[in-house]
C-alpha positions as CSV (number, residue, x, y, z in Angstrom):
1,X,11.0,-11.0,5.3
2,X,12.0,-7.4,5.0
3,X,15.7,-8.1,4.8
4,X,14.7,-10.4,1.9
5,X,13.5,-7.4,0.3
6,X,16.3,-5.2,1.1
7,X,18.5,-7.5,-0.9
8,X,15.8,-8.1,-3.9
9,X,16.9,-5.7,-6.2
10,X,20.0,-5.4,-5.0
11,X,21.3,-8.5,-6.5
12,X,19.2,-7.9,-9.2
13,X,20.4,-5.0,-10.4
14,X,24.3,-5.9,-9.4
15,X,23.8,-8.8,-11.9
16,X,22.5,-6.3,-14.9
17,X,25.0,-4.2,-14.3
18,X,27.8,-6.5,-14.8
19,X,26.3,-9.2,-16.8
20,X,23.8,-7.3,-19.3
21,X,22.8,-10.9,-20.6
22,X,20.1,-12.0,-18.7
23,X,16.3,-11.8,-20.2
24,X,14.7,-9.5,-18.2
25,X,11.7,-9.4,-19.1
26,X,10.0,-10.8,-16.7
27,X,11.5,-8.5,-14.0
28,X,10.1,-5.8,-15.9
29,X,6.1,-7.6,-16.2
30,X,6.6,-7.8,-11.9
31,X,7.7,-4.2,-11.9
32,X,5.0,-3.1,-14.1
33,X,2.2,-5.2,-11.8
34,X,3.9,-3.9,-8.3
35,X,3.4,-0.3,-10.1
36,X,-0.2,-1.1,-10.6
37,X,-0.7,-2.1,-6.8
38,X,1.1,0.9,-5.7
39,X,-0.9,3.1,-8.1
40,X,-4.3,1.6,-6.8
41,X,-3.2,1.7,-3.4
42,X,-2.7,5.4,-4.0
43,X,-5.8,6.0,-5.1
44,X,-7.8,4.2,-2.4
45,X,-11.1,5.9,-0.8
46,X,-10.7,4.3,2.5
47,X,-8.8,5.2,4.9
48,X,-7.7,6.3,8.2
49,X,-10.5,9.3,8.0
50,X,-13.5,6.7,7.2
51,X,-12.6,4.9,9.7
52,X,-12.6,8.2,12.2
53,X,-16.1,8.8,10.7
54,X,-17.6,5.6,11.3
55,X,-15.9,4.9,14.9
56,X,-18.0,8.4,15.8
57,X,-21.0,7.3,14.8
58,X,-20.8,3.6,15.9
59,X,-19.5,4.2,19.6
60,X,-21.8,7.2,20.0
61,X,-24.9,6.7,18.7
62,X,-27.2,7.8,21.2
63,X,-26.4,11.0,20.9
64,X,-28.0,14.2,22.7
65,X,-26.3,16.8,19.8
66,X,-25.0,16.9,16.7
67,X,-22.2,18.0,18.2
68,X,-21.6,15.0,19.7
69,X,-20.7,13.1,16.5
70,X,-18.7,15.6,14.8
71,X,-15.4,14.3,13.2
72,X,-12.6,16.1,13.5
73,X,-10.7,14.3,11.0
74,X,-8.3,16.9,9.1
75,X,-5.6,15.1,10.8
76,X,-6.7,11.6,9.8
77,X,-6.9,12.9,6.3
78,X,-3.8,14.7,6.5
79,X,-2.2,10.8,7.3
80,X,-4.5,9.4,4.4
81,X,-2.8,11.7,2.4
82,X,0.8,11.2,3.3
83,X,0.1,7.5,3.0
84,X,-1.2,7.7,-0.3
85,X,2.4,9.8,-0.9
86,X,4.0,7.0,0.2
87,X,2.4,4.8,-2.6
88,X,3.1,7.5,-5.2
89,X,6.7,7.3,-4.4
90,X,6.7,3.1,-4.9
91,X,5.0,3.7,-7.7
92,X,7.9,5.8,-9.3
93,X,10.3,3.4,-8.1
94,X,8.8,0.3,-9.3
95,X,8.6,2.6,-12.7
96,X,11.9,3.2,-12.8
97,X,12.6,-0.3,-12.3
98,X,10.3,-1.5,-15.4
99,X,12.0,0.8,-17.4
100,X,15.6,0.5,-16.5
101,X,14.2,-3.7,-17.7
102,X,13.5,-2.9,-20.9
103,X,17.1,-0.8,-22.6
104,X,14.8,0.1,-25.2
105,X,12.7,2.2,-22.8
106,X,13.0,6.1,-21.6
107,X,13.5,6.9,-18.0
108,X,10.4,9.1,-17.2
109,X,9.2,10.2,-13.3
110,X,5.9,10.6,-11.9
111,X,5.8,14.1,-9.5
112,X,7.5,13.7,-6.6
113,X,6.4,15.7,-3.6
114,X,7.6,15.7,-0.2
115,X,6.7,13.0,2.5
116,X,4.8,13.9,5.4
117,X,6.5,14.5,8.4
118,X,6.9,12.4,11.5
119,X,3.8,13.1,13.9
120,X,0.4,11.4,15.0
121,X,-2.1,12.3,12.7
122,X,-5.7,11.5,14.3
123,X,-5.6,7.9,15.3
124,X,-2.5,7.2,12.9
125,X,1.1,7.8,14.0
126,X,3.9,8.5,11.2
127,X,7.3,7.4,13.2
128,X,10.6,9.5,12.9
129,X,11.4,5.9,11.1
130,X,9.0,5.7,8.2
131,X,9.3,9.4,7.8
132,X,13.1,8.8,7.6
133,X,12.5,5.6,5.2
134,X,10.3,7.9,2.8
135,X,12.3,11.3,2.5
136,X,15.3,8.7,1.5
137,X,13.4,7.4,-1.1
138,X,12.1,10.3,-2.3
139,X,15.7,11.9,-2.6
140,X,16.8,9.2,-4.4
141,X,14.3,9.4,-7.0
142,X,14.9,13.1,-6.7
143,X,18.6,12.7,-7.5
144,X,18.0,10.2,-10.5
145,X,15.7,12.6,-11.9
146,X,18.4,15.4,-12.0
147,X,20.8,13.6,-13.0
148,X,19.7,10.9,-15.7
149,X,19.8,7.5,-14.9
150,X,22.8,5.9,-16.0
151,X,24.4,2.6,-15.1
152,X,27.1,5.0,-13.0
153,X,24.1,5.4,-10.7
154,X,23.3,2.3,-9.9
155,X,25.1,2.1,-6.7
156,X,23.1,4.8,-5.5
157,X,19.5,3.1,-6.5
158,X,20.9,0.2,-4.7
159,X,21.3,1.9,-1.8
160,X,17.8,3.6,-1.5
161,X,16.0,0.3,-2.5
162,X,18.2,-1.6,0.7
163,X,17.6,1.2,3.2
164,X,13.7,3.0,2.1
165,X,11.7,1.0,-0.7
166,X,12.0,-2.8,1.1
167,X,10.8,-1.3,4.6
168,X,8.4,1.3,3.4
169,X,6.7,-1.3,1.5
170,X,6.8,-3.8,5.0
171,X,5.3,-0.9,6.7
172,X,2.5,-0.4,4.6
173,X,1.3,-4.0,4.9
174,X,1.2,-3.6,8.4
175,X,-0.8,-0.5,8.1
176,X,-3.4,-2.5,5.6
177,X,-3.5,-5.6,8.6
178,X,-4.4,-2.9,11.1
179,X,-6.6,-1.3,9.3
180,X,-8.5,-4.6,8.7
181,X,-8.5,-5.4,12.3
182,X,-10.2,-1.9,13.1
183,X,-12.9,-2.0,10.7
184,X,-13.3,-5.7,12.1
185,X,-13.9,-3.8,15.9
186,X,-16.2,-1.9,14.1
187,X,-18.4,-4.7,12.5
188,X,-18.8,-6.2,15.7
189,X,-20.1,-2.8,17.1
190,X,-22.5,-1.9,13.9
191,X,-23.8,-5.6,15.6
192,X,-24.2,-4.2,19.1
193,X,-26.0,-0.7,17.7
194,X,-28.6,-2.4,15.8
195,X,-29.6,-5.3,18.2
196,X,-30.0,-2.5,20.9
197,X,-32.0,-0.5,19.0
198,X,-34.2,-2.8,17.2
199,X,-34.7,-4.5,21.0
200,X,-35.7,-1.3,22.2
201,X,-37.6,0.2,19.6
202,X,-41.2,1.3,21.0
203,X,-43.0,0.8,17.9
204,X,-42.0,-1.9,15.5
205,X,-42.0,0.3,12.5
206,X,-39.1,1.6,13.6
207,X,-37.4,-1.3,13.3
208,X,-37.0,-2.1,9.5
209,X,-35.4,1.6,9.5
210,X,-33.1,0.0,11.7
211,X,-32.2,-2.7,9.7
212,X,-32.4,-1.2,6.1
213,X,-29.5,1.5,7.5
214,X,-27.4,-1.8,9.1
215,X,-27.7,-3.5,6.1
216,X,-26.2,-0.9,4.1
217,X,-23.5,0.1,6.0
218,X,-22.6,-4.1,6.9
219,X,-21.8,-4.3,3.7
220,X,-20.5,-1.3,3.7
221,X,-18.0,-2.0,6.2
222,X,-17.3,-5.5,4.8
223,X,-15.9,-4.1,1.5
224,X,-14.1,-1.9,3.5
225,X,-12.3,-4.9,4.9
226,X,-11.6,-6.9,2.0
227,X,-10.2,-4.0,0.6
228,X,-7.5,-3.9,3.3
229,X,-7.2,-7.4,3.3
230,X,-6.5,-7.7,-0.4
231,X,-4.1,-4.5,0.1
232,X,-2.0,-6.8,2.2
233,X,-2.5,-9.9,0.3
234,X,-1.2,-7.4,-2.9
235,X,2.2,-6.6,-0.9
236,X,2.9,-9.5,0.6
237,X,3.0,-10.9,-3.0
238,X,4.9,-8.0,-4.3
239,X,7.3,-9.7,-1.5
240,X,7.0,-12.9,-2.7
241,X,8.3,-12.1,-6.5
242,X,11.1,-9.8,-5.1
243,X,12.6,-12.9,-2.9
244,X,12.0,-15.3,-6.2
245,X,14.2,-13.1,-7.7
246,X,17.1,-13.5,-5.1
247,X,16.5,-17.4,-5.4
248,X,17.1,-17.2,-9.1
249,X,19.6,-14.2,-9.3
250,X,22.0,-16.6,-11.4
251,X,18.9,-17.9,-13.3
252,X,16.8,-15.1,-14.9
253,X,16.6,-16.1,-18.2
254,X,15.7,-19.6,-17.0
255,X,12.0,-21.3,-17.9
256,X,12.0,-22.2,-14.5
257,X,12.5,-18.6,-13.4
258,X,10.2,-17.2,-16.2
259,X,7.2,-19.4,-15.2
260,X,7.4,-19.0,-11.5
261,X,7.7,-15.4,-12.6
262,X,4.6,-15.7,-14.0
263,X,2.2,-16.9,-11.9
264,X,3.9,-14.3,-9.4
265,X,2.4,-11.9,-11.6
266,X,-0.4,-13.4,-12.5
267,X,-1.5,-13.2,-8.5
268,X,-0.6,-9.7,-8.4
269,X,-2.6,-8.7,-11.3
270,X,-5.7,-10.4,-10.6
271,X,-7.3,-7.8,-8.1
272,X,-5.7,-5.1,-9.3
273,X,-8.1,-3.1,-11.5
């Protein structure tokens, strides 16, 4: 999957650049709706630091001080926020790449700051490899920037889309799959915590406490998940439209092309709001 990525837009955007003919219109609708994901990814509440607050909380929560369930979560937020870099720097690409679509468009670009370095951050650990995949991206965009994008410059978006954008993007599902599967851990916990406390209550008006605070935060927790789980459900499409466009690299102006195109779309921007 990833090296179907890799090669996406580079046959996509070899074709333009020799052919100019092909409708590209729908290229520029899936741009536009990865942009979206990546924006609303960006943006995202949860995270790695939530999920440091809640693990405290759920795995000690008999505690004799406060103390005891303090999070120290600068470095999960610090990873939060590098992650949510990460998305601002797809979000320029896949910008750039609705733009450069449309040849009646201006190039414009978002901020772009520098990618958090290599390090574990809390319970989150940014490899030498995504840190790598991410400051190529982000001088990439850098250089196109500086130097106006021009059809000279192709070769050189090609090359950070083949070697930064198509793993970065892998990466990040991952992350949403894992984060799933923690706050799964933690349902199954919340579980434990009220059972044993509304077993052992001593008086039984202490119990619908109990459940009034599980309730909340079960639900809590639940749309936590199927945030994560849409996350990756969101990527993996952004996958699938990238790979129908190497299947139809000859056929882009097709109807074929165009309506696979847009249901591709259609899936993407459906849960993003």
């Amino acid at each position: 999957m990833p090296l179907s990525l890799r090669n996406c837009l580079f046959g996509l955007l070899t074709a333009v650049a020799f052919t100019r003919c092909a409708d590209l219109k729908e290229v520029g609708r899936f741009a536009v709706a990865s942009q979206q994901v990546m924006d609303k990814n960006r943006s995202a509440a949860a995270g790695y630091a939530s999920y440091s607050q809640d693990s405290i909380y759920l795995f000690h929560y008999l505690p004799d001080h406060l103390r005891d369930v303090d999070c120290h979560c600068d470095a999960a937020r610090q990873a939060d926020a590098g992650i949510a870099g990460e998305y601002a720097l797809l979000s320029t690409y896949f910008g750039v790449l609705a733009k450069f679509a449309d040849p009646k468009a201006s190039i414009s670009f978002a901020p772009i700051g520098a990618p958090l370095p290599a390090g574990d951050y809390g319970s989150v650990s940014i490899t030498t490899q995504e840190a790598g995949f991410a400051a190529a991206l982000a001088k990439g965009l850098t250089a196109l920037a500086t130097t106006q994008y021009k059809a000279r410059r192709i070769p050189g978006f090609m090359a950070t889309y083949r070697d930064s954008v198509a793993p970065l993007i892998t990466l990040l599902k991952i992350r949403a799959d894992n984060l799933a599967g923690k706050v799964g851990v933690l349902q199954l916990q919340l579980d434990r915590v009220a059972d044993s406390l509304i077993s052992f209550a001593a008086h039984k008006e202490l119990k619908m406490p109990v459940l009034f605070v599980y309730e909340q935060k079960k639900k809590e927790l639940e749309g936590e998940q199927t945030a994560y789980r849409q996350r990756a459900y969101e990527l993996e499409t952004v996958i699938a439209g990238g790979q129908l466009i190497v299947d139809n690299i000859d056929n882009l102006h097709s109807a074929s092309f165009r309506d696979k195109m847009v249901s591709v779309v259609g899936a993407i921007s459906l849960h993003v709001k």
